[in-house]
N, C-alpha and C positions, 0 to 999 in steps of 0.2 A: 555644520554640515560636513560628512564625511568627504573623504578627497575622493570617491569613486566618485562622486556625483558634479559632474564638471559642466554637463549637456543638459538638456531639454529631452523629455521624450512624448509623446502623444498616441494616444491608439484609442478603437471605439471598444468600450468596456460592455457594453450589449451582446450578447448575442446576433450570429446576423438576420437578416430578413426582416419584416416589416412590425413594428409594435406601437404600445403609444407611446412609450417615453423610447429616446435611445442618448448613450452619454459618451461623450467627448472625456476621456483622464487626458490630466498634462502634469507632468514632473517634473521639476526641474529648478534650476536657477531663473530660470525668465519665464516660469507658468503665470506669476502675474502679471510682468509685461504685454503677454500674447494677450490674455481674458480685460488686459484692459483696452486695448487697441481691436479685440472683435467687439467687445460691450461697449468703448464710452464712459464703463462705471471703475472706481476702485472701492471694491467691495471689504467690509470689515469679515473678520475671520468667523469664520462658523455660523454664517446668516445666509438665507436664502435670500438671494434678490431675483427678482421678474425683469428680463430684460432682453432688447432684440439681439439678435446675434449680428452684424455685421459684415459685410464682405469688402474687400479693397477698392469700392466705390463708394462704399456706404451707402448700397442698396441694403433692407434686410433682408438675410438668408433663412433666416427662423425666429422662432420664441422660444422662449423657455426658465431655466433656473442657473443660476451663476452661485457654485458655492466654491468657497476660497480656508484653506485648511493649510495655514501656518506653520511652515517649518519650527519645530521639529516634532509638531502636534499631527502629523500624519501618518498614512500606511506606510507612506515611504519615509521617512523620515525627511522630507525635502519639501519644497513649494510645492503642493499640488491643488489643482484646482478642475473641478469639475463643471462641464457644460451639460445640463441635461435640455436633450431638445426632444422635438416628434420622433419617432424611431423606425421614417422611411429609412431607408439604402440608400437613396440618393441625396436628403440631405443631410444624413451621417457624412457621407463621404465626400460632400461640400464643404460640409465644418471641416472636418479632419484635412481638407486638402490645403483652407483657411491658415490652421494653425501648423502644418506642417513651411508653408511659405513664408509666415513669420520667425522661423527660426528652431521651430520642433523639428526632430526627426520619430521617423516611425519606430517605436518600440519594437522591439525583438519578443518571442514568445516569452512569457514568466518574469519580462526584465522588472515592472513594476515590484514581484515578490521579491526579486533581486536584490534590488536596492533597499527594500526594507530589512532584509537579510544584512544586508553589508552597511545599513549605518544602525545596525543594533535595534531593530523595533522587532525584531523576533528571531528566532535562530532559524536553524535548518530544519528540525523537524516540524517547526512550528508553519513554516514557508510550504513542506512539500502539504502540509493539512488544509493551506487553500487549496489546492489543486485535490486531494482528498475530497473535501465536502463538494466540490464541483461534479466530480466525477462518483458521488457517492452509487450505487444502484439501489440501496436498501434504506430503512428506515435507523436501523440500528449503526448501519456504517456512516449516514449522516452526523447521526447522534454525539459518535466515536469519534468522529473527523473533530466535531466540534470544540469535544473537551481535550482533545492532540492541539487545536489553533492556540484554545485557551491554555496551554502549559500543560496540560495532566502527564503528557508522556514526558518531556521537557524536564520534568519538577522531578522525575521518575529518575532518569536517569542523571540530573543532576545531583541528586541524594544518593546514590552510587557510587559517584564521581568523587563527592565530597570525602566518604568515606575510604575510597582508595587513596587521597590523598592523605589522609590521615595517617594511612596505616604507611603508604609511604615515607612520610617524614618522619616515623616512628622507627624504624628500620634505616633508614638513610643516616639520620642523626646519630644512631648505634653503631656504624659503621666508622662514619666520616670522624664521630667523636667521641672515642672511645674513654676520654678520660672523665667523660662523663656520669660512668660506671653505669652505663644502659646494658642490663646483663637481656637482650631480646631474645636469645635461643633457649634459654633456664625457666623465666618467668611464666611463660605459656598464655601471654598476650598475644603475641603476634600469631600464634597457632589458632586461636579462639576465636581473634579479628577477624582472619582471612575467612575461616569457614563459615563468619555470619556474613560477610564481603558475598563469599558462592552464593550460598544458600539464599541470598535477596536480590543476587541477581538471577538465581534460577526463578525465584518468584517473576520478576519481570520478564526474563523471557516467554515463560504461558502465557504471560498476561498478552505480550507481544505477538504470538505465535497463534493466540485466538482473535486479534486485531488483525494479523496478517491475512487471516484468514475470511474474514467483514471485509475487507480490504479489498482482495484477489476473488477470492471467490476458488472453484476449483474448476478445472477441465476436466468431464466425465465424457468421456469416450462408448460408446455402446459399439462392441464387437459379436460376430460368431458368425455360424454358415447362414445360408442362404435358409428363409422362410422358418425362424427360429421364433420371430415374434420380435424384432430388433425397432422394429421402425411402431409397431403396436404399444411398445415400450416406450419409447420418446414420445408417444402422444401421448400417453396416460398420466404421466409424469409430468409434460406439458400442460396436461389438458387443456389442450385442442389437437386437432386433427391436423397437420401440418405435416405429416409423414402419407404418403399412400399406401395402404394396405392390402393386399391381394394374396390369393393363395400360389398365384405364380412365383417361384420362385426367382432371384433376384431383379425384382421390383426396385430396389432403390438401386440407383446407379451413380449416384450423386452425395456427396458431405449434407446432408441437411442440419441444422443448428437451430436450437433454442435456448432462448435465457429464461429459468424462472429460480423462484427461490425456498430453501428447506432453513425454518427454522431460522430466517433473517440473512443467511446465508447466501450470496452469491451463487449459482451452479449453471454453468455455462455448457449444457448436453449436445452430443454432437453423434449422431446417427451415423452409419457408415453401411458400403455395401457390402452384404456377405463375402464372406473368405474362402473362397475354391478358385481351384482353374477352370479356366473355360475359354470357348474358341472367338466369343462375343468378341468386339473391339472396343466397346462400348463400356460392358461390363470391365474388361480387364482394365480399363482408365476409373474407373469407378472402386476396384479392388487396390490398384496404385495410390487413388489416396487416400483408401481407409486406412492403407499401410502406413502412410505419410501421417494420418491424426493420431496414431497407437501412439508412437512415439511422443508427441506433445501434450499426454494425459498425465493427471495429477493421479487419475483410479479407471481403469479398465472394467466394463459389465462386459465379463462373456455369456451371452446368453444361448441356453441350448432347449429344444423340444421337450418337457417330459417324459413325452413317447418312446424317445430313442434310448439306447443303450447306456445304460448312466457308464459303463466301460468305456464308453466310444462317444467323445464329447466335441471332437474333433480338436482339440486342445495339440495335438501333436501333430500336427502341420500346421498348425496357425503362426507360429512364428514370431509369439507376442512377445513382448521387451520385459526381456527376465528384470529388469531394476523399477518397475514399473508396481504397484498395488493392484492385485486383480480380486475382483468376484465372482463368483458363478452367480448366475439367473437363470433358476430351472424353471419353467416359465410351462403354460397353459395345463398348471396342475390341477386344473377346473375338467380337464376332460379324462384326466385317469383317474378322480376321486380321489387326488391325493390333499390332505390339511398344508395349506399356506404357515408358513414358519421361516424358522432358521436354522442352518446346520453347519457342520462342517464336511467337505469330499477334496482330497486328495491334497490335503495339508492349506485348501481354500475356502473361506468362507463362504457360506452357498445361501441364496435365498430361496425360497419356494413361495411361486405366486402365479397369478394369473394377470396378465397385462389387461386382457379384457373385458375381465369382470371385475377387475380392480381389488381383487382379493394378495394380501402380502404384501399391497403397495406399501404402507405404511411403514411395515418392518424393512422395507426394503430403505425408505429413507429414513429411516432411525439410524440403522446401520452405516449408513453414508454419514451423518456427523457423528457417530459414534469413532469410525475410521477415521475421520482427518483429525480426531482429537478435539473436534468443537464442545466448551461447556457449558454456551449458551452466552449470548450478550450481557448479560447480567453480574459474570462474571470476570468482564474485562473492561478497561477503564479508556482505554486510547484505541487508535489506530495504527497500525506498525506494516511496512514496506520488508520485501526481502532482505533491502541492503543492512536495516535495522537487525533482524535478526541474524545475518552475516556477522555484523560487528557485534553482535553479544555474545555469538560462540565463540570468535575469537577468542573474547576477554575471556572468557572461561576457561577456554583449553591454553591462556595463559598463565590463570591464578591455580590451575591443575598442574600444571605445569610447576608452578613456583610451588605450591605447596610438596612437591617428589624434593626439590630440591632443599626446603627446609626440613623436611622429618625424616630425607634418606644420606640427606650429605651436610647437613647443619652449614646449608652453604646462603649466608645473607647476603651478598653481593647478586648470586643469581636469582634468589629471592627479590632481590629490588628491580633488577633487569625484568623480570616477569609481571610485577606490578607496572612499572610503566609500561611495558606495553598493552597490559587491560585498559589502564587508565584511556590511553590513547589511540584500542579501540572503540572502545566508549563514545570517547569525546569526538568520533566520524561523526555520531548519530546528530549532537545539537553543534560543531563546531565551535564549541568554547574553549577548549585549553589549548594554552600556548605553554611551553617549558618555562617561563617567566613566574604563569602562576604558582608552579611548585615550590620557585625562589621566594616569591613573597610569602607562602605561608607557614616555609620554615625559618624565615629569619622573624617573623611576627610571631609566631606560637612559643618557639626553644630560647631560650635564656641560655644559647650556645655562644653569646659574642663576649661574655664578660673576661 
């Protein structure tokens, strides 16, 4: 048992509110001291037993199943043992208050993935993929969570890993050992290495970057003036009605929000009220925090009237976040007779559609995974978090980095400085290397000690 795991911890593993089952976890060094002093039983490993739950009178408090799961045979690597009883509130948190008095304490959020993290029963990304399949929203991002729990991204980028360690000991040894006549800068190994090194971690970053993308989902933002079709938009898209629609102009006053999904895709829409000034009080608190959601989009729809002056789009007061993805949405091209499509105006991609007859919707969300670079679930193997793809650009703009410094300064010293630090931003994503590994596996691979 790892030395993090010194304590007990206990918490109700259910969801809350009322169900038929709800479960009692306990971790720890004295999980089966508690479950034997609520049960009476000492239960063999990996067997359900039927037994009453106990209280410090030895009235019973419930019924249920007692299973007991053997260090270092569990999620956490530690004694864990679970109570599953009826899944009231009240007497969840009878039991939980039971085994909190025998000597548990209340778990911290995640602590159970914690300590499976920290005594080796999965790494880091394998720990944030329960919290992943928890919070999946889609069918595809479940899917994706699951083969991240089972290793898929893990395996990914520990194949990575492997390989910049390689190519490090290859170069370090050339270095450190030079009478070993490693001629590395002549051969055009290390040159060949590193570029299948990039080039397979560019592969995993797409793969990542479409994961991320199942993952998060995107924030679409719907802007433009007042009575453009904005809120007709987010119901069609929605479909349902959840915006109010009227020809008065600035009807919406308010952020409205919907979740639905393109293509497995997360897409978190968010209506806004039109962008002009005005004397309203109302309205201008309404306008404050469309301004406030512009800024928090992943892609901006400006959307504008057909009718109006395709010159005059109101684009030049709006004030939009030049660093931001935008669209045009020439919207109710059902009443000028004009064909629903796609174009381009004023160096932005423009859709032509009708919110209300639902004509161009489609191209409208073709376009939207087209733009965030989605290539379809299909085509991606894990689930991948920001920080993941943080730490893969790093390594990148590291091994670019080193590669300037071997083909413009035949410099292998900075060349190795730049592999470890790919290596080691890599290794943020599962927390496996330590500088020790490096030492084991160039005194195990190089016949450097004779």
């Amino acid at each position: 048992m790892s030395a993090h795991s010194h304590d007990t911890i206990a918490a109700i593993a259910t969801p809350p509110g009322r169900g038929g089952v709800g479960i009692i976890r306990i971790s720890g060094p004295e999980a089966l001291d508690i479950a034997r002093t609520i049960t009476g039983l000492t239960p063999a490993p990996r067997h359900a037993h039927y037994c009453d739950f106990l209280d410090d009178q030895g009235q019973v408090l419930d019924q249920g199943i007692l299973l007991w799961f053997k260090a270092p045979h569990s999620f956490t690597g530690e004694e864990v043992v679970e109570l599953q009883g009826h899944g009231g509130p009240v007497v969840m948190d009878l039991l939980l208050d039971r085994c909190l008095k025998l000597g548990a304490r209340l778990a911290r959020p995640g602590e159970f993935s914690e300590r499976a993290y920290l005594n080796d029963r999965m790494d880091l990304a394998q720990a944030e993929a329960v919290a992943d399949l928890i919070d999946a929203e889609t069918t595809a991002a479940a899917r994706l969570a699951t083969r991240s729990l089972q290793g898929s991204f893990s395996s990914a980028i520990n194949e990575l890993l492997e390989s910049l360690v390689h190519l490090r000991m290859y170069v370090e040894a050339a270095i450190d050992f030079p009478e070993e006549e490693i001629d590395f800068l002549s051969d055009g190994k290390v040159s060949a290495d590193l570029q299948a090194v990039i080039d397979n971690i560019g592969k995993v970053r797409d793969k990542a970057s479409t994961g991320r993308i199942l993952r998060d989902g995107i924030n679409l933002v719907i802007a433009g003036e007042p009575n453009a079709g904005k809120s007709s938009l987010l119901n069609a898209l929605a479909g349902v009605d959840s915006a109010i629609v009227t020809e008065i102009p600035g009807t919406t006053r308010d952020v409205l929000r919907e979740r639905i999904q393109l293509g497995g895709v997360p897409v978190h829409l968010v209506d806004t009220a039109g962008l002009r000034d005005t004397a309203d009080r109302v309205e201008q608190e309404g306008v404050r925090r469309a301004r406030e959601e512009l800024h928090k989009a992943d892609r901006l729809l400006w959307v504008y009237d057909a009718a109006t002056d395709p010159d005059n789009l109101g684009l030049e007061n709006a004030d939009l976040p030049p660093d931001i993805p935008l669209t045009l949405v020439r919207n109710k091209v059902d009443k000028v007779a004009e064909a629903p499509g796609q174009g381009e105006r004023g160096g932005f991609p423009e859709i032509r559609l009708s919110a209300k007859s639902g004509q161009g919707l489609d191209r409208l969300k073709a376009h939207l995974l087209e733009s965030m670079g989605f290539q379809g679930a299909e085509n991606t193997e894990f689930l991948a978090r920001r920080r993941h793809l943080d730490a893969i650009d790093r390594a990148l703009a590291a091994l670019e980095k080193g590669r300037q410094a071997l083909e413009q300064h035949q410099a292998g010293e900075l060349l190795a400085e730049d592999l470890r630090q790919a290596q080691l931003a890599l290794s943020e994503i599962t927390g496996a290397f330590s500088a020790d590994d490096l030492l084991g596996e160039i005194f195990s691979s190089f016949c450097i000690g004779k």
